[in-house]
PyMOL commands that place a pseudoatom at each C-alpha (Angstrom):
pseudoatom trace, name=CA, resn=UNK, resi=1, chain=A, elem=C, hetatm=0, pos=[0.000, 0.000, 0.000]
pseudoatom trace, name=CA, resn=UNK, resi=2, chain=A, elem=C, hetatm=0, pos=[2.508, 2.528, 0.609]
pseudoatom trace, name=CA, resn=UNK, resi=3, chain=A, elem=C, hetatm=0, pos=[4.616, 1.488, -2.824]
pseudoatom trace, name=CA, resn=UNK, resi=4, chain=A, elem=C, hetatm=0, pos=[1.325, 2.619, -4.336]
pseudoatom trace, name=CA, resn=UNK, resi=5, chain=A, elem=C, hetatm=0, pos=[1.111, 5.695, -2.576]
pseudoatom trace, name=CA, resn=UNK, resi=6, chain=A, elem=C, hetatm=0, pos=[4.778, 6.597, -3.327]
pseudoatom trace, name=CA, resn=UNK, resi=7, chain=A, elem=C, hetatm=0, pos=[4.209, 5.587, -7.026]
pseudoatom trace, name=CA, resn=UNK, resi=8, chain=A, elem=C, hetatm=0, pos=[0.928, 8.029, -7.038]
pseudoatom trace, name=CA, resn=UNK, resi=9, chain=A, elem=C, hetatm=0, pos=[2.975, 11.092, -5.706]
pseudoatom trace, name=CA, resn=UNK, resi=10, chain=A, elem=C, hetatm=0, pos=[5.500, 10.662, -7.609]
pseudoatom trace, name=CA, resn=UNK, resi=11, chain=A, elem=C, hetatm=0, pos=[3.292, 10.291, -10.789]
pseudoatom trace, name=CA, resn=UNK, resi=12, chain=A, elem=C, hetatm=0, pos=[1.629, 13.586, -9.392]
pseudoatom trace, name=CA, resn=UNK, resi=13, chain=A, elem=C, hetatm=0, pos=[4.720, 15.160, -9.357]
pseudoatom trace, name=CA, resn=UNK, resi=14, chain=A, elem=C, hetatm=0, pos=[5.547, 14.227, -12.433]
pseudoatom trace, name=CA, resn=UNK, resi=15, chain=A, elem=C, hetatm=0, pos=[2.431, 15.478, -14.444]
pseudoatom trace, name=CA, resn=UNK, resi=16, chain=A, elem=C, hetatm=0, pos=[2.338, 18.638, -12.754]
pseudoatom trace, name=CA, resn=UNK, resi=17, chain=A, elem=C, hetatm=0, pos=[5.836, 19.335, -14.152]
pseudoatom trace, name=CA, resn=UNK, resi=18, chain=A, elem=C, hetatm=0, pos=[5.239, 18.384, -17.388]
pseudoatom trace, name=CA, resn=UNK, resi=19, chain=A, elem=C, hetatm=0, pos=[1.625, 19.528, -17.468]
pseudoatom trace, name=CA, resn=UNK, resi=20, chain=A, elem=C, hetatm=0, pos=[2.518, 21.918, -20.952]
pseudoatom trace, name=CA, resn=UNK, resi=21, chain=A, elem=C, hetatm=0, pos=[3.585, 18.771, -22.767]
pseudoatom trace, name=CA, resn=UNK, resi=22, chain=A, elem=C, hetatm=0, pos=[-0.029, 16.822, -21.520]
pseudoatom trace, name=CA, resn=UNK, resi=23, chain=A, elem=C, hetatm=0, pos=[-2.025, 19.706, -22.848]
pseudoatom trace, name=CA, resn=UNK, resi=24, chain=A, elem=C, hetatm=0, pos=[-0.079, 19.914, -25.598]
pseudoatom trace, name=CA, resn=UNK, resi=25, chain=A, elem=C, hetatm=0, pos=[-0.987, 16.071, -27.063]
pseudoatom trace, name=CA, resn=UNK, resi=26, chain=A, elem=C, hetatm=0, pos=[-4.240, 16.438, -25.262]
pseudoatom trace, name=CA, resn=UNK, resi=27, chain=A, elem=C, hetatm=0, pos=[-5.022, 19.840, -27.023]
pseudoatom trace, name=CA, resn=UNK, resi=28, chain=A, elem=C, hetatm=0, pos=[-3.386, 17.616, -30.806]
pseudoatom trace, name=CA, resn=UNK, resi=29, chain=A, elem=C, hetatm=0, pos=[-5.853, 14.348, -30.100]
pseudoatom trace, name=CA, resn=UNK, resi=30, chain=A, elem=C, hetatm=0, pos=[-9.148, 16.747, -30.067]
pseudoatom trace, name=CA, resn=UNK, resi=31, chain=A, elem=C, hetatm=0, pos=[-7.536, 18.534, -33.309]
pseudoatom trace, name=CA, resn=UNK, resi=32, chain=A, elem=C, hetatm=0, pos=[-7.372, 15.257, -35.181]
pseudoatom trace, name=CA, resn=UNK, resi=33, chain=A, elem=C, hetatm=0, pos=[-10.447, 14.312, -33.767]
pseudoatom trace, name=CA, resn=UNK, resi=34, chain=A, elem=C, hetatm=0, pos=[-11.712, 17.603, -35.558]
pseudoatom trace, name=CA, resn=UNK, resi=35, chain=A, elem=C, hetatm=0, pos=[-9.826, 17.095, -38.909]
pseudoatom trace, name=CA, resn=UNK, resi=36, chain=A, elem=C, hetatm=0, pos=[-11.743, 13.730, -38.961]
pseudoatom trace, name=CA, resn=UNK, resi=37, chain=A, elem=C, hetatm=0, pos=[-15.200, 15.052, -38.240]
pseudoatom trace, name=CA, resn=UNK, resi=38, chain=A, elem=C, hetatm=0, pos=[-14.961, 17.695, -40.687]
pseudoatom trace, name=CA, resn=UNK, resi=39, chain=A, elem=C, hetatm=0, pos=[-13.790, 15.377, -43.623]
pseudoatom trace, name=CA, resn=UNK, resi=40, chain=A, elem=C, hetatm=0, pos=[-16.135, 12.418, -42.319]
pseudoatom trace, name=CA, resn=UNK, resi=41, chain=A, elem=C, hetatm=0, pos=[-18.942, 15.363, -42.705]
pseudoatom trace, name=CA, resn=UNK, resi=42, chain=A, elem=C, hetatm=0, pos=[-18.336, 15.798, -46.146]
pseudoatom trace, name=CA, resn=UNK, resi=43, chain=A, elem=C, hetatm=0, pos=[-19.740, 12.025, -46.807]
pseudoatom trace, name=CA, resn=UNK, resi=44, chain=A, elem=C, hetatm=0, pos=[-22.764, 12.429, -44.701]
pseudoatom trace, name=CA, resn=UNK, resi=45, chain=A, elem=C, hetatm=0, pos=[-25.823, 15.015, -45.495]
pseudoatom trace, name=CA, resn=UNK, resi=46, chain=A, elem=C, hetatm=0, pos=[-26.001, 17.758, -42.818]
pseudoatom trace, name=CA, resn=UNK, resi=47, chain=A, elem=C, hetatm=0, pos=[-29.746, 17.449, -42.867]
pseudoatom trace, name=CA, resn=UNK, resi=48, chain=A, elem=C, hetatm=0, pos=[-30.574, 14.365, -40.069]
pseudoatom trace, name=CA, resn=UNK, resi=49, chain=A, elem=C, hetatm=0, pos=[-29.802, 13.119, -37.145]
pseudoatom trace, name=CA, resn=UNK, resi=50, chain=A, elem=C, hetatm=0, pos=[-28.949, 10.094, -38.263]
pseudoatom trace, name=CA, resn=UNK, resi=51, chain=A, elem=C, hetatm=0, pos=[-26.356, 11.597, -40.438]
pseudoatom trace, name=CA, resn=UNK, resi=52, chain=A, elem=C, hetatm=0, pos=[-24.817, 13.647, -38.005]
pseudoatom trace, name=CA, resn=UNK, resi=53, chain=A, elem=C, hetatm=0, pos=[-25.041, 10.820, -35.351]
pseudoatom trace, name=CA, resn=UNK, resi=54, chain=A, elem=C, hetatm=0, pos=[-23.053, 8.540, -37.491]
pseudoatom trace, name=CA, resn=UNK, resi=55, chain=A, elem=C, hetatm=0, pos=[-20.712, 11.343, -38.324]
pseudoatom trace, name=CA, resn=UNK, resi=56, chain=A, elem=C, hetatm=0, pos=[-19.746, 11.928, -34.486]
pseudoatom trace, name=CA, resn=UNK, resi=57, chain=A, elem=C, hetatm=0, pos=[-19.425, 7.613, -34.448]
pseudoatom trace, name=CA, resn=UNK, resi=58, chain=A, elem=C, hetatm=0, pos=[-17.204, 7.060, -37.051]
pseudoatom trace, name=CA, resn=UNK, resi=59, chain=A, elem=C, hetatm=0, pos=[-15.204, 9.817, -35.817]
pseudoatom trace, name=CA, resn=UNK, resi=60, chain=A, elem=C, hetatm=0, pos=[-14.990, 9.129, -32.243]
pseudoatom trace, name=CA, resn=UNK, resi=61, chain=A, elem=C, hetatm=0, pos=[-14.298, 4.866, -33.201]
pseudoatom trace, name=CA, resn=UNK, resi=62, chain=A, elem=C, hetatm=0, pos=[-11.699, 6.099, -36.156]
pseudoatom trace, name=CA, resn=UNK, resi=63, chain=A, elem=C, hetatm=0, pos=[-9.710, 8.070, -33.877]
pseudoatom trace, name=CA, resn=UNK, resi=64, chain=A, elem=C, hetatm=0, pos=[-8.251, 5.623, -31.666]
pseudoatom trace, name=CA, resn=UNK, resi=65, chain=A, elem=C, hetatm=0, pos=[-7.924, 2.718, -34.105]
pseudoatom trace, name=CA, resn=UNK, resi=66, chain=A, elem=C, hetatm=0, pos=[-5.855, 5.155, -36.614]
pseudoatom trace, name=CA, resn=UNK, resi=67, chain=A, elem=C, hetatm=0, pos=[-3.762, 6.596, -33.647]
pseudoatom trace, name=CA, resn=UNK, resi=68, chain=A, elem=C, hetatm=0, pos=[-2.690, 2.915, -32.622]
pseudoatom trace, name=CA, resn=UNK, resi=69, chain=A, elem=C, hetatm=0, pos=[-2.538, 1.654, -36.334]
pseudoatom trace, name=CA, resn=UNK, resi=70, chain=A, elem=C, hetatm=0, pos=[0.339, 3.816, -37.562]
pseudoatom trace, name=CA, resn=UNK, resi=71, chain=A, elem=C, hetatm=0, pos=[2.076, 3.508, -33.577]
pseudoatom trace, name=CA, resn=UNK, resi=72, chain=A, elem=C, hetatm=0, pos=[1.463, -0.260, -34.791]
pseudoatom trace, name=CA, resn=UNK, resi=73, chain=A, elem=C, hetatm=0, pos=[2.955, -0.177, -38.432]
pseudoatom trace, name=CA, resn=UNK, resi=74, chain=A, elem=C, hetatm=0, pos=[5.673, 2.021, -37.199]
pseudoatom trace, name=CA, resn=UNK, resi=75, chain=A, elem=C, hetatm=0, pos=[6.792, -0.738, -34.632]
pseudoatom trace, name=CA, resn=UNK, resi=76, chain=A, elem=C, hetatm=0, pos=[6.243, -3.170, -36.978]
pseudoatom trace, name=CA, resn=UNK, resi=77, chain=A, elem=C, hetatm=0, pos=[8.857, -1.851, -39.268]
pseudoatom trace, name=CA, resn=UNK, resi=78, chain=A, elem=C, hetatm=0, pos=[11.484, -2.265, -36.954]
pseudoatom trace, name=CA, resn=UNK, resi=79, chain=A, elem=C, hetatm=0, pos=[10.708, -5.220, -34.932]
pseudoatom trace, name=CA, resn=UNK, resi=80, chain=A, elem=C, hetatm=0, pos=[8.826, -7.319, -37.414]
pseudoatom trace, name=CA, resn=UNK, resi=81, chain=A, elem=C, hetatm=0, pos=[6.290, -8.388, -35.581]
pseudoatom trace, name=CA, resn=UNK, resi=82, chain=A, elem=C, hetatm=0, pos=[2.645, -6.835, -33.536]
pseudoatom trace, name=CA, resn=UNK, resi=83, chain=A, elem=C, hetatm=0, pos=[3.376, -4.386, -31.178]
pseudoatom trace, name=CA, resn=UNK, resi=84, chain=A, elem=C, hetatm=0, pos=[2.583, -5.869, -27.656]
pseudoatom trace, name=CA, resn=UNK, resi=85, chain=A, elem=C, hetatm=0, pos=[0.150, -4.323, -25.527]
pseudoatom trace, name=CA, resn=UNK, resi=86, chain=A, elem=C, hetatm=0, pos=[-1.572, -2.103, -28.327]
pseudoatom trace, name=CA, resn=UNK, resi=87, chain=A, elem=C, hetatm=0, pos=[-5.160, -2.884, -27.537]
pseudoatom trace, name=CA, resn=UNK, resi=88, chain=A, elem=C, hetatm=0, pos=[-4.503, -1.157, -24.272]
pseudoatom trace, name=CA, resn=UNK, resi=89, chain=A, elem=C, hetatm=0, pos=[-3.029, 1.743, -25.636]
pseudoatom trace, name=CA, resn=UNK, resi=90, chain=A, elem=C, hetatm=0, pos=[-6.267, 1.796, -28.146]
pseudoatom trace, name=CA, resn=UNK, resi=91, chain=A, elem=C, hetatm=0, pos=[-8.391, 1.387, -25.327]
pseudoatom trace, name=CA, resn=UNK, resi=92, chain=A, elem=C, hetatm=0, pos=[-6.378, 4.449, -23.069]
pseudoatom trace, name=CA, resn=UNK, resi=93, chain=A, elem=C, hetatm=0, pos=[-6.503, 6.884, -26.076]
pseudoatom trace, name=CA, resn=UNK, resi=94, chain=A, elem=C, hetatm=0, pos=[-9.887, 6.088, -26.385]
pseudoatom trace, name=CA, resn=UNK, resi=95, chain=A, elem=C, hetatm=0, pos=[-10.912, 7.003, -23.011]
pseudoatom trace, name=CA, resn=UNK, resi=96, chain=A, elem=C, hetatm=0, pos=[-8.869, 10.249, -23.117]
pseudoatom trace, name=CA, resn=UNK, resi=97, chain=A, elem=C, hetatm=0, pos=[-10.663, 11.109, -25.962]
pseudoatom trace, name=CA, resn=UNK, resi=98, chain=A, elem=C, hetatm=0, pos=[-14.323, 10.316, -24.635]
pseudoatom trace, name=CA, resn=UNK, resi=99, chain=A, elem=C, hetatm=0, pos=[-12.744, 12.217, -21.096]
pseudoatom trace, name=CA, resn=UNK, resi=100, chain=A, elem=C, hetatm=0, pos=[-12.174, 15.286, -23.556]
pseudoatom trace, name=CA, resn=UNK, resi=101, chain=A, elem=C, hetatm=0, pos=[-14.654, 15.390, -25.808]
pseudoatom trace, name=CA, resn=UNK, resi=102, chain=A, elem=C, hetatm=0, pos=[-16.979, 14.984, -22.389]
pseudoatom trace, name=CA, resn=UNK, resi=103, chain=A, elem=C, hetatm=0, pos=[-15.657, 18.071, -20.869]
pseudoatom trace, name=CA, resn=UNK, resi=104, chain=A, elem=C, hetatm=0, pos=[-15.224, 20.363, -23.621]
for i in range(1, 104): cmd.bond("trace and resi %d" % i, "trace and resi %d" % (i + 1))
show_as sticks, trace
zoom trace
């Protein structure tokens, strides 16, 4: 228990420092999220629901699954085979982007 408690101070400590570079990549994830929407629009017709809906969807799923493809093909490039642990990473940048797009 107190490992953990060391480990969260220190993590503390360590975001607060580098808080710039977190809303940095924070502030680029909801700009690509953006470029997406915008260009995903184009497809749809502005006119329903059910348009715009789908839209926001295909956005929100695409985001994650393009972020951890090219982390995935750049990996792969060197190392020759899957990247370990990338469905996690997938699943972490999409709850950051949910988080954001939730509090914006």
């Amino acid at each position: 228990m107190f490992k953990h408690l060391l480990f969260m101070i220190g993590l503390t400590l360590l975001i607060i420092i580098s808080e710039p570079v977190w809303q940095f990549g924070l502030h680029q994830l909801l700009a690509f999220h953006s470029y997406l929407l915008t260009h995903i629009a184009s497809i749809f017709s502005q006119s329903k629901e059910t348009a715009k809906f789908l839209e926001r969807f295909i956005a929100i799923m695409a985001t994650p699954i393009l972020i951890s493809s090219a982390l995935s093909g750049i990996y792969w490039l060197f190392k020759r085979r899957s990247m370990p642990g990338i469905e996690l990473f997938s699943w972490t940048v999409w709850i950051v982007l949910m988080t954001a797009l939730l509090l914006a």
